[in-house]
C-alpha atoms as one frame of an Amber mdcrd trajectory, in Angstrom:
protein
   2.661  30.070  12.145   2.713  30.639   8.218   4.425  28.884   5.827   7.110
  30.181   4.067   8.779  29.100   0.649  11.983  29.195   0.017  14.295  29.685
  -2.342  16.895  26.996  -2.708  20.037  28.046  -4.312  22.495  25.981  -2.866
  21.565  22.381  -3.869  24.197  20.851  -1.534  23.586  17.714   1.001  23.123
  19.643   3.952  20.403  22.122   2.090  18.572  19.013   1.525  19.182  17.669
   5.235  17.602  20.891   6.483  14.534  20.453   3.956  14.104  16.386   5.199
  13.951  18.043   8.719  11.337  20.637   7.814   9.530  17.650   6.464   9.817
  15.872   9.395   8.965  18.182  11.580   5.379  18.680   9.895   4.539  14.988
   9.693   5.134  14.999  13.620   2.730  18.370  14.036  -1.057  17.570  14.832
  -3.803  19.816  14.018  -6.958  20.722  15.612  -9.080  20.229  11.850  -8.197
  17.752   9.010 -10.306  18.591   6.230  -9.818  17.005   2.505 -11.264  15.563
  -0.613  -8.755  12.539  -1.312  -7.882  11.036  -5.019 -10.405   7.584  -5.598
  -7.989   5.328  -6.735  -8.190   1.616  -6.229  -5.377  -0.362  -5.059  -5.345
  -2.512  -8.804  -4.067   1.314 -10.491  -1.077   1.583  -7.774   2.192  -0.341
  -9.179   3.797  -2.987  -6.879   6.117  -0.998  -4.845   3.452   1.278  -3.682
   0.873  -1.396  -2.583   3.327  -3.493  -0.309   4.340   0.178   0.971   0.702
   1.115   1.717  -0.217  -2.534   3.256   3.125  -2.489   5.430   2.416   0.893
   6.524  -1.352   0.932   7.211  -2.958  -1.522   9.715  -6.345  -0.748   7.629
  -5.025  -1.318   4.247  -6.154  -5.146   3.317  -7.720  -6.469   0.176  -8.488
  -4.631  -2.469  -8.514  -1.273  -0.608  -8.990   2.278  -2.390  -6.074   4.970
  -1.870  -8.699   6.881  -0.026  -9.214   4.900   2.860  -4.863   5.354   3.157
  -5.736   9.643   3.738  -8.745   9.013   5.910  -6.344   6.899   8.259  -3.380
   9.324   7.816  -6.108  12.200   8.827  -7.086  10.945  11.596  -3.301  10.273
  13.257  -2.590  14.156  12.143  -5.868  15.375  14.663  -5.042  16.926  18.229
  -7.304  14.799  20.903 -10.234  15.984  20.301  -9.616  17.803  16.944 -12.406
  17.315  14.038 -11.667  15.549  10.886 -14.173  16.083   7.896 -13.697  14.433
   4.183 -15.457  13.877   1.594 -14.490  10.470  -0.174 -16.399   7.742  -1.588
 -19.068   5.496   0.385 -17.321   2.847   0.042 -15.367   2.545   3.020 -18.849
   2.233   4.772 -19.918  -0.913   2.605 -17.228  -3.120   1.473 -15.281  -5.491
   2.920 -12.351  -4.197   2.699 -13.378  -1.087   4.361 -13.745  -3.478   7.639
 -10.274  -1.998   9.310 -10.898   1.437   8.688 -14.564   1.259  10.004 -12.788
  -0.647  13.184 -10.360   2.325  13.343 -12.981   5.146  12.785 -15.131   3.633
  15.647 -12.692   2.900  18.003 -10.634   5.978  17.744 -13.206   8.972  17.248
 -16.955   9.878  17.609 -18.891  10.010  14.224 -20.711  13.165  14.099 -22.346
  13.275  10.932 -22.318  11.656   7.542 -24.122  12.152   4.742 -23.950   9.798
   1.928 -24.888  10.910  -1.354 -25.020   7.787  -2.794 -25.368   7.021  -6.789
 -26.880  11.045  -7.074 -25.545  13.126  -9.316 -24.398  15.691  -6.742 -21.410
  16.461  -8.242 -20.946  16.288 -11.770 -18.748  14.155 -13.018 -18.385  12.170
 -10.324 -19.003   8.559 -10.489 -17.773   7.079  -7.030 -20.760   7.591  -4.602
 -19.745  10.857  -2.677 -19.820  10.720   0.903 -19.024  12.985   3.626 -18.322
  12.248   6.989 -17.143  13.988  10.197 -15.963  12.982  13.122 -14.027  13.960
  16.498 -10.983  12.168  17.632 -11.569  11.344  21.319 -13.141   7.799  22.753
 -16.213   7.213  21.204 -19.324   7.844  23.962 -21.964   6.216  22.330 -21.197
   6.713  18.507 -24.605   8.325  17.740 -24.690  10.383  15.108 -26.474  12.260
  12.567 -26.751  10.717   9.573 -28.506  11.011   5.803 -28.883   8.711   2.770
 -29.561  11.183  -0.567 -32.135   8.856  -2.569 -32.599  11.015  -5.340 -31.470
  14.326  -6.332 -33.515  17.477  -5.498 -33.647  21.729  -5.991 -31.801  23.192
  -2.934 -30.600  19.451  -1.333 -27.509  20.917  -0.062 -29.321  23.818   1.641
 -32.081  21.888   2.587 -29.134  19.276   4.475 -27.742  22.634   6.099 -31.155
  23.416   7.755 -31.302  20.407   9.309 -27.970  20.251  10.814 -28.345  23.749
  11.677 -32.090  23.414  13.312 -30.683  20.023  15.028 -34.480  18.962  13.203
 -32.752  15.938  13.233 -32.630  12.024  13.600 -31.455   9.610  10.639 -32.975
  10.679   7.746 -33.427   9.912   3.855 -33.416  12.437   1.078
């Protein structure tokens, strides 16, 4: 089903009644593949408002927690059973403490199959907040085994080089 846009003419209550159901409607549909690159911004940059929102809304918001962690919950709840979610997103999640409730969530809800975590390389340029990727499968985890790299340092053809493996399934836990 494609989206359409429309044109909106008539800026009346029941125009915008129709819209809030069209909105409605989407946040209710789940997918069979989540895939995004959420905004890094920690919870100290959000005003008020938004926080107690955010904190209220999301059992795995606690702390000092990064707006990041907020989409990587909200993908998840949008996957099918057994739909795949993949982001990339800092490392953090992984290694704070308040990453603890979305960890919980991840592991309880869905079955890690890879992550790679770039760490403090250079990967992408620019970009300062340790780039991580991470897929998974929503369904009960079986054993939560999973594939799994740490980047050390930055190399010629590291992305293609991370493909192969995958690919090849040359693989067990592994550092770069």
């Amino acid at each position: 089903e494609k989206p359409t846009q429309k044109q909106i003419l008539d800026w009346t209550y029941s125009v915008f009644l129709e819209e809030q159901e069209e909105i409605d409607g989407i946040k209710k549909k789940k997918f069979d593949f989540v895939v995004g690159n959420p905004p890094y911004v920690r919870v100290q940059m959000l005003n008020e408002r938004i926080r107690k929102y955010l904190t209220k809304s999301y059992k795995s918001a606690f702390s000092n927690f990064d707006l990041d962690f907020r989409f990587m919950a909200r993908g998840s709840d949008w996957l099918k059973q057994n739909g795949k979610f993949g982001f990339i997103t800092s490392n953090q999640f992984m290694i704070r403490g308040h990453g603890k409730k979305l960890r919980s969530y991840i592991l309880q809800n869905s079955e890690i199959m890879h992550i790679i975590d770039f760490v403090r390389t250079k990967i992408f340029q620019d970009v300062t907040n340790y780039p991580t990727i991470i897929i998974f499968k929503k369904s009960k985890p079986s054993s939560n085994n999973f594939k799994f790299i740490r980047v050390k340092k930055e190399k010629e053809n590291l992305i293609k080089n991370i493909f192969l493996k995958f690919r090849n399934k040359e693989f067990y836990s592994e550092y770069f």
